[in-house]
N, C-alpha and C positions, 0 to 999 in steps of 0.2 A: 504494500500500500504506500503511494509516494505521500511523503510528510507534507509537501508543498504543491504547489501549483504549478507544472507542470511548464507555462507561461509565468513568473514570477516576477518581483520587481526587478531582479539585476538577471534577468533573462539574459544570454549571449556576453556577459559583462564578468571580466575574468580577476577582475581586482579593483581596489580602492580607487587607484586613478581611472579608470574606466567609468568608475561607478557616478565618480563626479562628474567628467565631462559631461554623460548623456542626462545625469539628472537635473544637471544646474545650469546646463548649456545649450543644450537638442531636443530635450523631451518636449518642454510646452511651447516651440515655435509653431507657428501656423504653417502650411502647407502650399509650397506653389507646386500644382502640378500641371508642368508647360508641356504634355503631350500624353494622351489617352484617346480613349474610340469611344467614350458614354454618349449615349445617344442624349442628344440633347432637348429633344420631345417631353423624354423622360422628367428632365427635369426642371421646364416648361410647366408639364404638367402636374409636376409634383404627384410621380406616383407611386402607388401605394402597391406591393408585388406581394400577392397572395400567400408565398412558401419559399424557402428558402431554395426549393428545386428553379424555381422560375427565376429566383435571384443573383443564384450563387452558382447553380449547375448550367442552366442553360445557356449556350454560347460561349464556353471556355472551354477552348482546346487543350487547354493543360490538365485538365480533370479526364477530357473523353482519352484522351493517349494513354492514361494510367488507367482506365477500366477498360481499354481495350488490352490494352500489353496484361489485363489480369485474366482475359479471357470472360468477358464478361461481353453475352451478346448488344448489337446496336440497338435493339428496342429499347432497351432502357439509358441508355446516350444521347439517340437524339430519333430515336424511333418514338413508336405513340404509346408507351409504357404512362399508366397512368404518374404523375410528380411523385408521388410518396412513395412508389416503387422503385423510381430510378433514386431518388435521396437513399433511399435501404442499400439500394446497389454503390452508390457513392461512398456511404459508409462503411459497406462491406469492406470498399478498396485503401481506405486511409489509410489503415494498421500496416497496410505494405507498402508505404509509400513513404517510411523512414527513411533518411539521407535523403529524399528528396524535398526540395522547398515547398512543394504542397502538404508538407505534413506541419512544419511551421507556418504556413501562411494558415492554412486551416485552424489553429489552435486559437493561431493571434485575432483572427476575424471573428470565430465566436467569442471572445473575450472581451473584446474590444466593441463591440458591437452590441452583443447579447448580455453581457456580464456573465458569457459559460465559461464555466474552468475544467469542467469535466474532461478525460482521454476521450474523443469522437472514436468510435467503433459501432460494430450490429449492437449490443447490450445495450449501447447510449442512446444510438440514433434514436428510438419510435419516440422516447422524452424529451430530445431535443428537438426534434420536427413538432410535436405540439407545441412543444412551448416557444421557439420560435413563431410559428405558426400566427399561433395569439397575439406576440407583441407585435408582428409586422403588421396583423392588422389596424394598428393605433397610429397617430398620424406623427406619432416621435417618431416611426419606423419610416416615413416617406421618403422620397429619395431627397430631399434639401436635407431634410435633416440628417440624414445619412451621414449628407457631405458636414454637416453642422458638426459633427459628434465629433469629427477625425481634425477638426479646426481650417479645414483649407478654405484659404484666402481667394486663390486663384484656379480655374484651370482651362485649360486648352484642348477642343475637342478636333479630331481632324475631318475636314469638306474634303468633296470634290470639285472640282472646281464649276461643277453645273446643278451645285445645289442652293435652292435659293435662300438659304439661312434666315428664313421667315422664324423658325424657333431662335435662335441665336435674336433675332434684330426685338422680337416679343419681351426675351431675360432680358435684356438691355433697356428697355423701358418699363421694367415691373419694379417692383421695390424689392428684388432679391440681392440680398449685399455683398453675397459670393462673384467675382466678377467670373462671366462663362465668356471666354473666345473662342474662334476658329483656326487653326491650321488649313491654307491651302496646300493642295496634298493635291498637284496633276499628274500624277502615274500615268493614268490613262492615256495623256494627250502626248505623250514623252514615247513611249513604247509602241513605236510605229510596226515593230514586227507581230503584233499580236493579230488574231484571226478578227478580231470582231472591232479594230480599228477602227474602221469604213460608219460601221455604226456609230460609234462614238463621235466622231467628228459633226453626225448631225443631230446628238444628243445637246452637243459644245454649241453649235452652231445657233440653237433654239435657244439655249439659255443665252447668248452673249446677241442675240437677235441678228443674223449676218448668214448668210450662207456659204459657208467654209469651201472654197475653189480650187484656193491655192495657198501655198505656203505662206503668205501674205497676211490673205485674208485667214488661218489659223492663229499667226502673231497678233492679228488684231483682236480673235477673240477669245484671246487669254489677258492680254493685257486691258483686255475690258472686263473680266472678269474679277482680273487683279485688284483692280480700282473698284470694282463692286465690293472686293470683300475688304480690302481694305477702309471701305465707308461706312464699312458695320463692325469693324473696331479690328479686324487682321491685321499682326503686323507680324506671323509667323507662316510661311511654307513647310511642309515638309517631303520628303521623295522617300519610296522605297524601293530600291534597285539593289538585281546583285551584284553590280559594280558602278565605279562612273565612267560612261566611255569617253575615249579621245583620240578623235582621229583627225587630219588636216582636211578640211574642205574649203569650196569654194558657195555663193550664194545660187550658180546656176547650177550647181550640183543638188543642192537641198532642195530646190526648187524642182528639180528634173523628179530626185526619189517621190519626193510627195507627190508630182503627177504620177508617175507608176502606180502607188498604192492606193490613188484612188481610182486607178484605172485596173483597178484588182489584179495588176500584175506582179508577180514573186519577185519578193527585193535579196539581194544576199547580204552576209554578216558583214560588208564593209559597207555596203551602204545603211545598213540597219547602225549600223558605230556612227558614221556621220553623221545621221541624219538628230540621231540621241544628243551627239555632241553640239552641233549647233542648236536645236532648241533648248535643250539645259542651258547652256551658257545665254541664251536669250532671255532665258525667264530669272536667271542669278547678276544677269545686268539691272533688271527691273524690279526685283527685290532689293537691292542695294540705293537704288536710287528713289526709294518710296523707307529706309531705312528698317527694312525686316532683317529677322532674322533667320536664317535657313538652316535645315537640319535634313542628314543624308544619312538615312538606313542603311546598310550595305553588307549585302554575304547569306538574304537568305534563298534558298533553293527549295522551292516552291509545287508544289503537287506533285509530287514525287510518284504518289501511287494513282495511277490515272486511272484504274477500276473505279474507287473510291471516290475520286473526284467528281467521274460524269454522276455518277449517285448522288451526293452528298453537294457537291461546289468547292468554292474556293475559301479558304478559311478556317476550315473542318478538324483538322488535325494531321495533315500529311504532310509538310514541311519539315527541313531540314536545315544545318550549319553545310553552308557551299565552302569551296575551297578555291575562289575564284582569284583571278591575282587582283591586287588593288593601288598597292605603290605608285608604278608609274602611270598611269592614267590618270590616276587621282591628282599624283603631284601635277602635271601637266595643265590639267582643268583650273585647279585652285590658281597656279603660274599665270593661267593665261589671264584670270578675274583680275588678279593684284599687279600684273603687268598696266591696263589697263584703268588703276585705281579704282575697280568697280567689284570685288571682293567685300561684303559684307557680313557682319558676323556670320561665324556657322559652325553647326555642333554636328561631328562626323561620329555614327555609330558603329560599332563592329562585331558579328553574331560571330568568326571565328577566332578564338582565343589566341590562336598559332599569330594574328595580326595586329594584338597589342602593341608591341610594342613599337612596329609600324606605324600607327596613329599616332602611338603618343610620339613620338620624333617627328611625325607630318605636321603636327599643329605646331609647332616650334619652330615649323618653316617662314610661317604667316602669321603671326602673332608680332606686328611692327611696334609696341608701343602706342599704336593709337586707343588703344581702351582694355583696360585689363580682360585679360583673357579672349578677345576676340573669337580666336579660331578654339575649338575645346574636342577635348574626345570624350564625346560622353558615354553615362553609365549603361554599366552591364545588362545589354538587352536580351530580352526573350528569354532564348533557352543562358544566357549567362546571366539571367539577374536575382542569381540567389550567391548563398555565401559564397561559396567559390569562385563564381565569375567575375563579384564586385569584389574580394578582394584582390585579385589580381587585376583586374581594371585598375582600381586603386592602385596599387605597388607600383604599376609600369607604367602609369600617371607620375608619380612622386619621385620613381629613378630618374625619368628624363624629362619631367617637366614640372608645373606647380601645383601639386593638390591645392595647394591653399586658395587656386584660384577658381577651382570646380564649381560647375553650376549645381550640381547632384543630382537627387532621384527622381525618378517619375514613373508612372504606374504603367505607362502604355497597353490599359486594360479598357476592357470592355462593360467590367462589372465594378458596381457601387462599394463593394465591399473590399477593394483592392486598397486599398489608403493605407493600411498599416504596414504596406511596402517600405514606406515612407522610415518608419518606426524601426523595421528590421535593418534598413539601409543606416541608420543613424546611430542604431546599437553596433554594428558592426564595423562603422567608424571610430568609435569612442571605444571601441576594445583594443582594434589598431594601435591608437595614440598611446593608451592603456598601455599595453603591453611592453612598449620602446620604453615610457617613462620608467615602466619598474625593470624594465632592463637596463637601464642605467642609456640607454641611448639617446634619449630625447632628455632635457633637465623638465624639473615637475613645477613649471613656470604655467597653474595652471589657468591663471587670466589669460595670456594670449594663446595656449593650444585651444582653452573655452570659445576665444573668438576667430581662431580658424576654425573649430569643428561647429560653429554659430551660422558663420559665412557661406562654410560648405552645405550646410542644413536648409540654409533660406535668404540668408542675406546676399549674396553672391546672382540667385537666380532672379532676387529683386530686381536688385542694379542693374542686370546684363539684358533682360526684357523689359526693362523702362517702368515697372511697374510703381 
């Protein structure tokens, strides 16, 4: 029988200077979280989600991968298994899901959320599903107050660029004091090799009011889109690619591919690189000069299992860490923005570990002194945002560049209940520092490591998105 609670006060906190940092320095900061997928309907409508199956399970691919790797059929995943059967199945899968971050994220989100301290298992679940159950029904449990409970100030959900952010432009004239943004996020308009392009451009087209012909007229109607969401308060992009391409073109070139593919003719992998490379670099001239800040996903490899996918869609749980090269491309892209003067903040993400510490030496390229921290490699994404991946994130951050200038965590989730990412991220910092101090590494000066692990928790991400 464990004496304690299982999530405690000095959770992840391995000694006295640990103990202080997070408690006197991270713990009651408020929350900027400058990149996630919450639908923003949701919380518009301030809604109120029946079961924790509908809240917590459905639409998180990091749940259905662990009930699937348990052998646990798709009815009750994302098939039509009634909610309170797939939550039994959820719980069945936790107990096996130690060493993995959903055995702590699950612990901390009932905790924190529900005030459960219970071990989640089959023996717990049927008690916890009621009694969750009840209290979501009560309107503390709506999604504001959701976001109320976890303290965040801020956060940033990601658009398409042909979505009319009628929800977005609604919070923004209601009296809800949490401020909600958007992320432009044009994947679609970028990734000329895809099958169903053709469509999209007169999805773009309708939304930016123009009838997309020519390469032209596609620049026009992004940059008209730009300024649409930029007028409802965007002042962040973001892209998810598995690389950045960079190839040398010319304008009757780009001009020429784009006639091909809308003349649904097969483009090859060098014109599919230029065509990538000059619209990227079009739309990171016009973020720059509108003063956004941009952020670049990069490394994931994406529906892997095509069974599955034509079944299920995109999103599902079939993705992977690619092993794609990033270096020179990347350097090249960035090269050609600050050659230029037209490099704009920008936060480079990295899902393979092997390319730590590639990034972190990339941002040190482009980092002129014009504003602390400008270019950043940010935190441990996706499959690396649990201890493991953010510590070494960190570490190869602080070998070859400045923790102290990091923007930190963010949830890049789907669900309400992700926040205490935030928490885990913070404890795991303040163990770090912890740790060096009583190793005699770092001196136990602890005013100013208080205010670097302060900066890195929330002050840093102020500053660097104007907030």
């Amino acid at each position: 029988m464990m004496s304690t609670p299982f999530i405690h006060h000095n959770f992840l906190l391995e000694n006295k200077y640990a103990e202080e940092l997070y408690h006197n320095f991270a713990k009651d900061l408020p929350i900027i979280d400058y990149h996630n997928h919450l639908p923003p309907k949701d919380i518009l409508d301030d809604r109120i989600y029946p079961n924790l199956t509908q809240l917590w399970i459905n639409g998180d691919h990091y749940k259905w991968r662990a009930m699937r790797t348990l052998g646990i059929d798709e009815r009750y995943i994302t098939g039509n298994a009634a909610d309170k059967e797939k939550f039994l199945q959820w719980a069945k899968t936790v107990p096996y899901t130690m060493r993995n971050p959903l055995y702590h994220w699950t612990h901390m989100e009932l905790l924190r959320y529900f005030g459960i301290s219970n071990i989640f298992n089959e023996k717990s679940a049927e008690k916890i599903y009621e009694e969750t159950s009840e209290k979501l029904q009560s309107s503390d449990y709506s999604c504001r107050n959701l976001l109320r409970k976890m303290r965040v100030e801020y956060l940033c959900t990601t658009e398409d660029p042909i979505d009319t952010l009628d929800h977005h432009k609604a919070l923004a004239e209601s009296d809800f004091e949490i401020r909600v943004r958007t992320a432009f996020r044009p994947d679609k308009a970028i990734l000329i090799g895809s099958e169903n392009y053709n469509d999209y451009l007169v999805a773009l087209g309708k939304a930016a009011n123009l009838n997309i012909n020519s390469y032209q007229d596609l620049k026009d109607a992004l940059v008209g889109r730009i300024d649409y969401f930029h007028a409802q308060g965007c002042r962040i992009s973001d892209h998810g690619l598995t690389q950045i391409a960079f190839e040398s073109f010319t304008d009757d070139e780009i001009s020429s591919i784009f006639h091909k593919k809308r003349n649904l003719k097969a483009l090859s992998e060098d014109e599919i690189a230029k065509f990538e490379t000059a619209l990227l670099l079009f739309l990171c001239e016009n973020y720059h000069a509108r003063g956004w800040v941009q952020q670049f996903h990069l490394g994931a490899l994406r529906n892997n299992n095509k069974r599955m996918h034509r079944i299920l869609g995109p999103d599902t749980g079939w993705d992977s860490i690619g092993d794609f090269p990033q270096a020179q491309s990347l350097s090249a892209f960035l090269d050609t923005l600050d050659s230029n003067d037209k490099l704009t903040k920008t936060i480079i993400y990295n899902l393979n570990p092997a390319d730590n510490e590639v990034m972190a030496t990339m941002i040190g390229n482009f980092n002129d002194g014009s504003t602390k921290g400008k270019v950043q490699f940010g935190s441990g994404w996706w499959f690396l945002d649990q201890k493991d991946g953010m510590i070494k994130q960190i570490n190869a951050l602080s070998n070859m560049g400045l923790l102290s200038c990091f923007v930190g965590m963010l949830t890049d989730s789907r669900s309400f209940l992700s926040f205490p990412r935030h928490e885990y991220f913070r404890r795991i910092l303040c163990n770090l520092f912890g740790d060096e101090i009583q190793r005699g590494e770092l001196p136990p000066d602890m005013e100013w490591i208080g205010k670097i692990v302060s900066d890195i928790s929330y002050f840093n991400a102020k500053a660097y998105f104007n907030l």
